[in-house]
py3Dmol code that shows the C-alpha trace and the ligand (Angstrom):
import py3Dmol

protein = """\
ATOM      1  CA  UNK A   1     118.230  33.675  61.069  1.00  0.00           C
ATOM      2  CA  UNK A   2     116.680  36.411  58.598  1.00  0.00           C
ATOM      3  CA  UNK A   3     113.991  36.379  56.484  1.00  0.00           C
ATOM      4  CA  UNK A   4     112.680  33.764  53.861  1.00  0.00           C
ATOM      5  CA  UNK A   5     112.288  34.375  50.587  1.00  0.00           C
ATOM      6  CA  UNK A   6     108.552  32.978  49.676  1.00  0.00           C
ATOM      7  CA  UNK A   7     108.770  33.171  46.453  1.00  0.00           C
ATOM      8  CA  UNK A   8     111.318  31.745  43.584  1.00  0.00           C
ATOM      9  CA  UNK A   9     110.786  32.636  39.215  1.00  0.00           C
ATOM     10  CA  UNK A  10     113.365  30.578  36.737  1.00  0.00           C
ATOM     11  CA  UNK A  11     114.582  32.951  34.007  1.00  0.00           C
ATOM     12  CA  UNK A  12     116.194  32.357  30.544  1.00  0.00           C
ATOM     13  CA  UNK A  13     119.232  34.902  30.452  1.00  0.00           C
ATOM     14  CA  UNK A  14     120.578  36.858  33.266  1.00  0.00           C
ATOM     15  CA  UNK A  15     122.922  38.943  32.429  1.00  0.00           C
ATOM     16  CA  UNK A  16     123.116  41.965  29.822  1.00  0.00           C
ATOM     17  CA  UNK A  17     124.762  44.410  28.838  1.00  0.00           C
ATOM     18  CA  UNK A  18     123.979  48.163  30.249  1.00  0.00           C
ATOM     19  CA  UNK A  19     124.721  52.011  30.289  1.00  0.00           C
ATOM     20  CA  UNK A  20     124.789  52.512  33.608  1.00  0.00           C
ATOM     21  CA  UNK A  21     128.211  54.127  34.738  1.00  0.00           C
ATOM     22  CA  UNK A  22     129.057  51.264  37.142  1.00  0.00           C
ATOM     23  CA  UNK A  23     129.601  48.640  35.327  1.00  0.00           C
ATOM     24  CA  UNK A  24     129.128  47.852  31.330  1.00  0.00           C
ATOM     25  CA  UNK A  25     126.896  44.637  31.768  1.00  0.00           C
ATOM     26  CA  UNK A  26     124.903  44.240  34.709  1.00  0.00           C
ATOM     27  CA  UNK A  27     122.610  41.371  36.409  1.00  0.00           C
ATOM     28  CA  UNK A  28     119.797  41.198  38.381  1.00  0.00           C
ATOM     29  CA  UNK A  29     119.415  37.775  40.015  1.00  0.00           C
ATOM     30  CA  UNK A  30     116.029  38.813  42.042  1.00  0.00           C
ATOM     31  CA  UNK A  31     112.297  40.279  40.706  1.00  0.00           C
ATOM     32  CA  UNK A  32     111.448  42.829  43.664  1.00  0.00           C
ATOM     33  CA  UNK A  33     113.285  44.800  46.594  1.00  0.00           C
ATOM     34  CA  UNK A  34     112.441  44.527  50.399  1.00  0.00           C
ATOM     35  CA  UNK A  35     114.225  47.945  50.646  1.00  0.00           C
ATOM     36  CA  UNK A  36     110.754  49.206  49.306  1.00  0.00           C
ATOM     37  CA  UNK A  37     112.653  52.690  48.728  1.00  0.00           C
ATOM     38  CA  UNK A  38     110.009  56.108  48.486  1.00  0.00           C
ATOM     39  CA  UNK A  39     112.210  57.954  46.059  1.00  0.00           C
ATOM     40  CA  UNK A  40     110.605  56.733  44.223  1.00  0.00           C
ATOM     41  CA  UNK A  41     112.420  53.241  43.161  1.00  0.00           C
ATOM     42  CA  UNK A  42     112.571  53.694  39.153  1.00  0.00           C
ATOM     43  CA  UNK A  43     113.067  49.649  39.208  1.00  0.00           C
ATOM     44  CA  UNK A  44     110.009  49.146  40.745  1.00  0.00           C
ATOM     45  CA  UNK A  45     108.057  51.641  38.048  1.00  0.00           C
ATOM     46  CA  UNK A  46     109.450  49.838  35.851  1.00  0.00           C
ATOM     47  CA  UNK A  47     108.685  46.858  36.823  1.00  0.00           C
ATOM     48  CA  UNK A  48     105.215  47.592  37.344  1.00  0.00           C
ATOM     49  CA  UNK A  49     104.689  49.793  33.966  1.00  0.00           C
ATOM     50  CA  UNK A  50     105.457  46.227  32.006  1.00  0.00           C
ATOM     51  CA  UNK A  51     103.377  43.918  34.740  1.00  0.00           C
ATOM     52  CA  UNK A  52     105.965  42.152  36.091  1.00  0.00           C
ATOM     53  CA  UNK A  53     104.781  43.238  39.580  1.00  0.00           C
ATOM     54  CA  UNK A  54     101.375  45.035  40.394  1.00  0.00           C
ATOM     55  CA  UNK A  55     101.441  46.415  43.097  1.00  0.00           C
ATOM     56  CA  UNK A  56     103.952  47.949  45.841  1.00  0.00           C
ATOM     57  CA  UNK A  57     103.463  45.000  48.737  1.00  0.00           C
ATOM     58  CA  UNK A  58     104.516  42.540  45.790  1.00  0.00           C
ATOM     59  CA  UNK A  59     107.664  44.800  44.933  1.00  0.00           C
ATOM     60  CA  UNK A  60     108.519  44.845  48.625  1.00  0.00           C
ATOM     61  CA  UNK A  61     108.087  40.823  48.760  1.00  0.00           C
ATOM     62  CA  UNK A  62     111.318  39.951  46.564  1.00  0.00           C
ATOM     63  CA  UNK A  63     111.169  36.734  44.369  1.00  0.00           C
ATOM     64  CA  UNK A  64     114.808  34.942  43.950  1.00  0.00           C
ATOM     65  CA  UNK A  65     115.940  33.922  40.662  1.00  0.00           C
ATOM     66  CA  UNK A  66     116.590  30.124  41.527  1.00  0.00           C
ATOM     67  CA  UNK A  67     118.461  29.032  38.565  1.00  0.00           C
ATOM     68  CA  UNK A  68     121.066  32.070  38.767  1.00  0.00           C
ATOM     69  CA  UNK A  69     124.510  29.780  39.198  1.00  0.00           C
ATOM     70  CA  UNK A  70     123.315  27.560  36.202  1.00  0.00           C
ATOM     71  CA  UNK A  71     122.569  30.873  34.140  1.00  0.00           C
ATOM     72  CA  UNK A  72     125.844  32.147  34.780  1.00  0.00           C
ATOM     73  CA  UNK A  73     127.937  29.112  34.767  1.00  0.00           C
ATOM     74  CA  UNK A  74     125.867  28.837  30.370  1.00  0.00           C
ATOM     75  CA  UNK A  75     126.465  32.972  30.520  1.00  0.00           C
ATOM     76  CA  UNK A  76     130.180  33.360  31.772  1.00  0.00           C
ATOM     77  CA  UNK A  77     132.232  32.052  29.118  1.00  0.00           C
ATOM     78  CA  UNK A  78     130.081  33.836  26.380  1.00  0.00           C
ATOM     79  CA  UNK A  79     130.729  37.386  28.029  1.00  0.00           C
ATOM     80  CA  UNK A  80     134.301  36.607  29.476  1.00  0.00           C
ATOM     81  CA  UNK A  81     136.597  39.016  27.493  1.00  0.00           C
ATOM     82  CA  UNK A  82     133.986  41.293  26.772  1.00  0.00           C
ATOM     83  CA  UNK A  83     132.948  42.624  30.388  1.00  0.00           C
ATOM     84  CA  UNK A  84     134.741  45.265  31.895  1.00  0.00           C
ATOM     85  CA  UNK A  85     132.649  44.988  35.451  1.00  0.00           C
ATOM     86  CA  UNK A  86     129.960  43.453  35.914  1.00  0.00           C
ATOM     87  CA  UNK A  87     127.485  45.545  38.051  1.00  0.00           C
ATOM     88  CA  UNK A  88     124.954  43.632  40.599  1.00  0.00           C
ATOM     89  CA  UNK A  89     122.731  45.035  40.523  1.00  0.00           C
ATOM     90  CA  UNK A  90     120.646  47.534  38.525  1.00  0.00           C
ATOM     91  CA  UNK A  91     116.730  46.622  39.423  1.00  0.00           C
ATOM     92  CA  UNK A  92     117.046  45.331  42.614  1.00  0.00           C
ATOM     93  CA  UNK A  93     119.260  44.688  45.544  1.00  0.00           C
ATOM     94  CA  UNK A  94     122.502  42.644  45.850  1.00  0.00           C
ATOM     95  CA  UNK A  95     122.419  42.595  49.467  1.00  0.00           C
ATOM     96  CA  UNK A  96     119.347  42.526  50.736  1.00  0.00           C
ATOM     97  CA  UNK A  97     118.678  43.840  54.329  1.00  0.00           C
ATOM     98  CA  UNK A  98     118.275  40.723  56.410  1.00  0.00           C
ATOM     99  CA  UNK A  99     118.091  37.836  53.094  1.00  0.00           C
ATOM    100  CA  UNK A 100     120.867  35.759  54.042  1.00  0.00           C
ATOM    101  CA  UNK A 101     119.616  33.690  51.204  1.00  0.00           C
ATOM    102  CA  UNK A 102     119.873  36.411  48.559  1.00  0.00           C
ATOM    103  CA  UNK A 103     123.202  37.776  49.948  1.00  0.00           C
ATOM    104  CA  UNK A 104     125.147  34.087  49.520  1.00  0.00           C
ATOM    105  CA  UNK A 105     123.821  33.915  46.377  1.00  0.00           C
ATOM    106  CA  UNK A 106     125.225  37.418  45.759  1.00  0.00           C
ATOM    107  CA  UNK A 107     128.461  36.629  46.901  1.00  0.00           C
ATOM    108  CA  UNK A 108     128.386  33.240  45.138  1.00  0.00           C
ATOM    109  CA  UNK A 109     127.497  34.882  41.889  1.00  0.00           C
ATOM    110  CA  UNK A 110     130.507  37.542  42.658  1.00  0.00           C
ATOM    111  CA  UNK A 111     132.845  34.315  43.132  1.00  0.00           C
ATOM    112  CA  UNK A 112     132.071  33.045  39.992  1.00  0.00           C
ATOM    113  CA  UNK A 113     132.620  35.777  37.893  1.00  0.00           C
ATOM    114  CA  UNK A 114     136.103  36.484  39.624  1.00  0.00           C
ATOM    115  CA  UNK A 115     136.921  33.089  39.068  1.00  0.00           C
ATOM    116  CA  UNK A 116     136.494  33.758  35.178  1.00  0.00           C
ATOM    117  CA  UNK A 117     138.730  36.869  35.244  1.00  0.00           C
ATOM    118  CA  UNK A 118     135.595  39.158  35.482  1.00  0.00           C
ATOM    119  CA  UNK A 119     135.614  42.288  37.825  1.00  0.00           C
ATOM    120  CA  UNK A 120     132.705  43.277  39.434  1.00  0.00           C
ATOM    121  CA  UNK A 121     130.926  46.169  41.093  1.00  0.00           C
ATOM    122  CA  UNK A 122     128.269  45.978  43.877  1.00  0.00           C
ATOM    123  CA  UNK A 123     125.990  48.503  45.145  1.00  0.00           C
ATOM    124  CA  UNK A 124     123.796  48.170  48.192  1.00  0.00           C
ATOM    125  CA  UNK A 125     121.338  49.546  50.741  1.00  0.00           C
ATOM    126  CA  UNK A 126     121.829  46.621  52.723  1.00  0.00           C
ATOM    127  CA  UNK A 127     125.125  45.514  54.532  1.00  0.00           C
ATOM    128  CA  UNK A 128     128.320  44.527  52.249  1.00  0.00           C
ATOM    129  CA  UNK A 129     129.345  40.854  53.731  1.00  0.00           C
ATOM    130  CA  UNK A 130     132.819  40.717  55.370  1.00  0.00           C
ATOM    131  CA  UNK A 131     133.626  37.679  53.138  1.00  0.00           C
ATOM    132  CA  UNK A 132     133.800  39.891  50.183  1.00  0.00           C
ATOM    133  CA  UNK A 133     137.087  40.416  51.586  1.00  0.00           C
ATOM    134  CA  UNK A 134     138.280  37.071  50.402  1.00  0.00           C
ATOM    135  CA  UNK A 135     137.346  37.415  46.751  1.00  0.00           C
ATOM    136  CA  UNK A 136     139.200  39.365  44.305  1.00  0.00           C
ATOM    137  CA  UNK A 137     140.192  43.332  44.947  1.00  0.00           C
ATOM    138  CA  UNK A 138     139.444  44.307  41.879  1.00  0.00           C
ATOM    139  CA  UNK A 139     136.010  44.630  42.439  1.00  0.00           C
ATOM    140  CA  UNK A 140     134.417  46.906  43.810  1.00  0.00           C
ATOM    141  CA  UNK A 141     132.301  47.456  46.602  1.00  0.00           C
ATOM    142  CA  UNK A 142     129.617  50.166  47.589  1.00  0.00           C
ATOM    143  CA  UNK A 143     126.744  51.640  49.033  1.00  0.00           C
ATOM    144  CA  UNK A 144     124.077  54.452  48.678  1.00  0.00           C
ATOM    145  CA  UNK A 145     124.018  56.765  51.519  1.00  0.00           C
ATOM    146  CA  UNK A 146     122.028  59.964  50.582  1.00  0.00           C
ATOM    147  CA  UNK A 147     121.555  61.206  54.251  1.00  0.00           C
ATOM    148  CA  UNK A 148     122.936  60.351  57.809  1.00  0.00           C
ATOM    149  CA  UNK A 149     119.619  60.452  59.310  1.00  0.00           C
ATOM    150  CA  UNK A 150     117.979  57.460  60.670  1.00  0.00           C
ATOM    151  CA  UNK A 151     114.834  58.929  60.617  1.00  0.00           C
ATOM    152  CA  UNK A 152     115.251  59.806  56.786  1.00  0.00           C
ATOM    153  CA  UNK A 153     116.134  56.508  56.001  1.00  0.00           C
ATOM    154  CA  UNK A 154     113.027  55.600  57.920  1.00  0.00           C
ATOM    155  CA  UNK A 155     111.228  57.077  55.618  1.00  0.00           C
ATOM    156  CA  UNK A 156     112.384  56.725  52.369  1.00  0.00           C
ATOM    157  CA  UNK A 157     114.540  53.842  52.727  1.00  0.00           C
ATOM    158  CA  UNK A 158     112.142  51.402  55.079  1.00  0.00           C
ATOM    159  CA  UNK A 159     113.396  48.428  54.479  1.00  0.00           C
ATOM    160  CA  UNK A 160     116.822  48.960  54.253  1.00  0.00           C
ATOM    161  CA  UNK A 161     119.805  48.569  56.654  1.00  0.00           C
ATOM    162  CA  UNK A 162     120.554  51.040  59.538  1.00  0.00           C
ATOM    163  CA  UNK A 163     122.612  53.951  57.943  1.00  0.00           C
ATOM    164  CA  UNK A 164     125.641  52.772  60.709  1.00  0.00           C
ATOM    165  CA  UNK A 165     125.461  49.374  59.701  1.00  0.00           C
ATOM    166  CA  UNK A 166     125.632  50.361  56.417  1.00  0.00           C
ATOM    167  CA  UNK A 167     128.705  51.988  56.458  1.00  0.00           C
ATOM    168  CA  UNK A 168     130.588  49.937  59.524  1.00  0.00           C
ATOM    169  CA  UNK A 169     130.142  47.043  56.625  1.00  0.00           C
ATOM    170  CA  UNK A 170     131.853  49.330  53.865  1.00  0.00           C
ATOM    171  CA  UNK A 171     134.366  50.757  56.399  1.00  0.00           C
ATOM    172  CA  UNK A 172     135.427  47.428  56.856  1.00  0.00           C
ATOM    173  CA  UNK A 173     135.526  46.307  53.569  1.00  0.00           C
ATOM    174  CA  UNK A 174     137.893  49.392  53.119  1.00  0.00           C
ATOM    175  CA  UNK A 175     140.163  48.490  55.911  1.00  0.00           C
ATOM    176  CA  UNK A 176     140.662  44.856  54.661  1.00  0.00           C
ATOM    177  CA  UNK A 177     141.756  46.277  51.274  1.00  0.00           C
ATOM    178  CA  UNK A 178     139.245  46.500  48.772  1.00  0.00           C
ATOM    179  CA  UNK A 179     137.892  49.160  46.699  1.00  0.00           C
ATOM    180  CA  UNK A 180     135.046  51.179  47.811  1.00  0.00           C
ATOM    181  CA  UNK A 181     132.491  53.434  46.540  1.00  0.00           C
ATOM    182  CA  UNK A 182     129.412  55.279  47.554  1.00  0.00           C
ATOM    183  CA  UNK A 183     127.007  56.431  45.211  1.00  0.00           C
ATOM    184  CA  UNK A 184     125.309  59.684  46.797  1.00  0.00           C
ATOM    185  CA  UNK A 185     121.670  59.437  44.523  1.00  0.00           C
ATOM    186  CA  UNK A 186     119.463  60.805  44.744  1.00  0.00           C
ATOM    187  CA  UNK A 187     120.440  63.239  46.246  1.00  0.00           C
ATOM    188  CA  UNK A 188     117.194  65.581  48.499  1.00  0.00           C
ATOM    189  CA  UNK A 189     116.522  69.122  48.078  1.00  0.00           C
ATOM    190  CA  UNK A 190     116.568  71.097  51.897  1.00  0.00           C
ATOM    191  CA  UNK A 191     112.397  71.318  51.695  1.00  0.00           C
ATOM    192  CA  UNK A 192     113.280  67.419  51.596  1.00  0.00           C
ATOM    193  CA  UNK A 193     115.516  67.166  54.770  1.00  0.00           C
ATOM    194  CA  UNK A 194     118.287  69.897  55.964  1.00  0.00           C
ATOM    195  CA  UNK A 195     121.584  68.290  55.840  1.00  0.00           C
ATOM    196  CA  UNK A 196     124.796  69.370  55.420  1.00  0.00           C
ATOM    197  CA  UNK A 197     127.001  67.596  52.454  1.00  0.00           C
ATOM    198  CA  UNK A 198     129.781  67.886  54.353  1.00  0.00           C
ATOM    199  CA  UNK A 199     129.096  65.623  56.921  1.00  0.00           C
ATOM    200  CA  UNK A 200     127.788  62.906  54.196  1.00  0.00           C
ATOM    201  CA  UNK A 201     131.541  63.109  52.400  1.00  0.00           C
ATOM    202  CA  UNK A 202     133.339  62.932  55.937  1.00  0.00           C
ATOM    203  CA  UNK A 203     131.722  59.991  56.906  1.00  0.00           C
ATOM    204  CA  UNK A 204     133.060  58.304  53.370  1.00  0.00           C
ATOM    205  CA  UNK A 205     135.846  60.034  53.010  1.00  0.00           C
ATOM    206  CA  UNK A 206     137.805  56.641  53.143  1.00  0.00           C
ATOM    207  CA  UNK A 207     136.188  55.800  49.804  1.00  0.00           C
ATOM    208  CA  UNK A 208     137.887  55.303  46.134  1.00  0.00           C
ATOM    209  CA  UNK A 209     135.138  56.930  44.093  1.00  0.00           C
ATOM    210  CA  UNK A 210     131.785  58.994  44.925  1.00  0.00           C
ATOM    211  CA  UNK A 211     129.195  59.171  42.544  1.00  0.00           C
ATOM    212  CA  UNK A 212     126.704  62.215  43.028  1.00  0.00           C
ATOM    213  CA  UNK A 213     123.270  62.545  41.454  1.00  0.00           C
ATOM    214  CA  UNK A 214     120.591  64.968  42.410  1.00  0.00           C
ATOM    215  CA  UNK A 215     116.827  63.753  43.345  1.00  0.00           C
ATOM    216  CA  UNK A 216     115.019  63.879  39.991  1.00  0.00           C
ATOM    217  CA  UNK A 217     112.300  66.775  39.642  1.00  0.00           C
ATOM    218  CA  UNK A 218     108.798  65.981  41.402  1.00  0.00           C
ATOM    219  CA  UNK A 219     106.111  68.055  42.747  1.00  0.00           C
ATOM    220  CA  UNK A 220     108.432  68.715  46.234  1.00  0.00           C
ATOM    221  CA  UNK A 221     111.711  69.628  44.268  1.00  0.00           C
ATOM    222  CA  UNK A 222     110.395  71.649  41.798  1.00  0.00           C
ATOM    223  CA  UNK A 223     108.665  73.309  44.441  1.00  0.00           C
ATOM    224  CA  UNK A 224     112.330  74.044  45.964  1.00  0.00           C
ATOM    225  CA  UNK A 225     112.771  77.148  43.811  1.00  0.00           C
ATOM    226  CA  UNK A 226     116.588  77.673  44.404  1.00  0.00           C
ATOM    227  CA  UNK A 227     117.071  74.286  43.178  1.00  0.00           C
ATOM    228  CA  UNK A 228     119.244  74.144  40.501  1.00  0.00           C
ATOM    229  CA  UNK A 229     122.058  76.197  42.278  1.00  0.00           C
ATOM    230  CA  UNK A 230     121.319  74.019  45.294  1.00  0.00           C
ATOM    231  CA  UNK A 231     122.117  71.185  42.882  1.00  0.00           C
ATOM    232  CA  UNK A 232     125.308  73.104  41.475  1.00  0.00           C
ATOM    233  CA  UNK A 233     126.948  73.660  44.560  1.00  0.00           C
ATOM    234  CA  UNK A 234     126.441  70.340  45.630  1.00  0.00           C
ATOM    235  CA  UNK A 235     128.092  69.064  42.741  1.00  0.00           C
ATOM    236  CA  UNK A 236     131.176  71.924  43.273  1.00  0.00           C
ATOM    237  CA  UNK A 237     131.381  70.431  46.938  1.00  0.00           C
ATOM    238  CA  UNK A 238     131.803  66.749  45.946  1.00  0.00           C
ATOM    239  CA  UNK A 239     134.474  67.802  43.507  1.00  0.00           C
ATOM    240  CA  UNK A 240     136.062  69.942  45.367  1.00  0.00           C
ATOM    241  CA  UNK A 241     136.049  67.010  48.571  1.00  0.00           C
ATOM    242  CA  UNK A 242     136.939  64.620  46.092  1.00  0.00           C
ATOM    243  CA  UNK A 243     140.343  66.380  44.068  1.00  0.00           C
ATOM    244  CA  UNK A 244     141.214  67.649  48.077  1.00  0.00           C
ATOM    245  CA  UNK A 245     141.397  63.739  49.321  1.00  0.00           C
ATOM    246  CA  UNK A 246     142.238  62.414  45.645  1.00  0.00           C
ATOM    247  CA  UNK A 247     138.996  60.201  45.456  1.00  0.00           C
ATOM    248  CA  UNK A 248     137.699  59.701  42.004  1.00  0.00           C
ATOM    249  CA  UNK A 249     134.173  61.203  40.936  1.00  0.00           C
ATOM    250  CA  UNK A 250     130.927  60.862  38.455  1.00  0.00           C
ATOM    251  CA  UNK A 251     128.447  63.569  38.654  1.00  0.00           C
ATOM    252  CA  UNK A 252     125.419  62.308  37.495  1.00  0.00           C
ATOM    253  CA  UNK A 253     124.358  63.750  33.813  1.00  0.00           C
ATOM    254  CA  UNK A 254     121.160  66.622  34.665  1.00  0.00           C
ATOM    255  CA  UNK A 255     122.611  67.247  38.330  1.00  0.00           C
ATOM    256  CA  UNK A 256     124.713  70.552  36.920  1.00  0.00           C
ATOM    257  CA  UNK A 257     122.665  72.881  35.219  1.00  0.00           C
TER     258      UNK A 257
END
"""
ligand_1 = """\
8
SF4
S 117.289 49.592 47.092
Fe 117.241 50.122 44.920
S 116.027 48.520 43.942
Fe 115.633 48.422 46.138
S 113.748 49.628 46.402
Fe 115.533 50.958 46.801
S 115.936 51.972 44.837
Fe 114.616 50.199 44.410
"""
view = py3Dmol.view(width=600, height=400)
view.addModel(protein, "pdb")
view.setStyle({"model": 0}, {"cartoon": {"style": "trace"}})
view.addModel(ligand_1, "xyz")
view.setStyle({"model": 1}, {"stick": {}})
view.zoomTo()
view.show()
């Protein structure tokens, strides 16, 4: 059944172009993220620095774009050509933790752009839809896991999927074919939760590309003196893992030092 969206904003343009590594234009067909994440979310900072939202419980309460298809059946042929991937999403969440409604919009909005000749790349903390299967394997499809705990996600991660579910979802995605990616950011300092790396690449080591970012500096991680070799040697494992199972890599610009 899942959860209803209660709320619904029209917009004029959707999608734009971007520097993120990902993808060179990006969309974001939602204001808000259930996932709520205690990093904290630099979306939701964002969002609330320039009033769009006020206050966390509004973040947390995501409103849908409703006019997304019509924007991007107007947008589409304008950017065909010129997009290399399109990334969903950069300010919220594709795939939504329990939004059915969100999610088949996600995968309709996927759909369209394949059907134009435009790749795309997805990134969730939710769960990746088996139907993605069906669309075209050029895109690509992936999810942040920064820690195998449950009770970590718990906590900084609330409303998001089960770390399992998670990656059964991607797993399968992988096993029908397509491309797959995790993005390991940001990435927690050991005063933050003990974990080993290790564990976090075996667990993906099906994957076609890992991107690796450390947590950015607050009051808890600069408090974690030995952090920036802590940060170094994280980035040595994940390129080390990655040339030793021939997955491709990004380490996130500020992570070595
Ligand atoms: S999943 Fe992404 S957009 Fe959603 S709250 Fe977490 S960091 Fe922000």
């Amino acid at each position: 059944m899942g959860k209803q969206i209660k709320s619904r904003i029209t917009r004029k343009t959707l999608i734009y172009k971007t520097g993120v590594e990902y993808g060179d234009y990006t969309m974001n067909h939602v204001l808000g993220c259930s996932h709520g994440c205690m990093y904290p979310c630099y979306a939701f900072l964002q969002k609330k620095r320039f009033g769009e939202v006020k206050t966390y419980e509004e973040w947390c309460e995501p409103a849908l774009v409703d006019n997304t298809l019509e924007l991007l059946e107007a947008e589409i042929p304008k950017y065909a050509g010129k997009i290399k991937m399109l990334h969903l999403c950069f300010t919220t969440d594709p795939f939504m933790y329990d939004y059915p409604e969100i999610q088949s919009m996600s995968v309709e909005a996927v759909r369209k752009a394949n059907a134009a000749g435009i790749k795309c790349s997805v990134l969730t903390k939710g769960i990746l839809p088996f139907e993605l299967s069906l669309l075209s394997h050029d895109n690509y499809y992936g999810i942040t896991l920064v820690s195998l705990s449950e009770e970590f996600r718990q906590q900084y991660e609330p409303g998001a999927a089960p770390i399992n579910d998670r990656l059964a979802a991607l797993r399968a995605l992988h096993d029908a074919g397509c491309k797959t990616w995790v993005s390991i950011e940001p990435y927690p300092t050991p005063n933050i939760i003990k974990q080993n790396l290790s564990d976090i690449l075996s667990a993906v080591s099906f994957v076609d590309r890992i991107i690796f970012g450390r947590m950015n500096y607050n009051k808890t991680i600069t408090a974690y003196k030995e952090r920036k070799a802590f940060f170094n040697q994280c980035a040595e494992d994940v390129i080390d893992f990655c040339n030793k199972n021939r997955i491709s890599f990004h380490i996130k610009e500020g992570t070595i030092s």
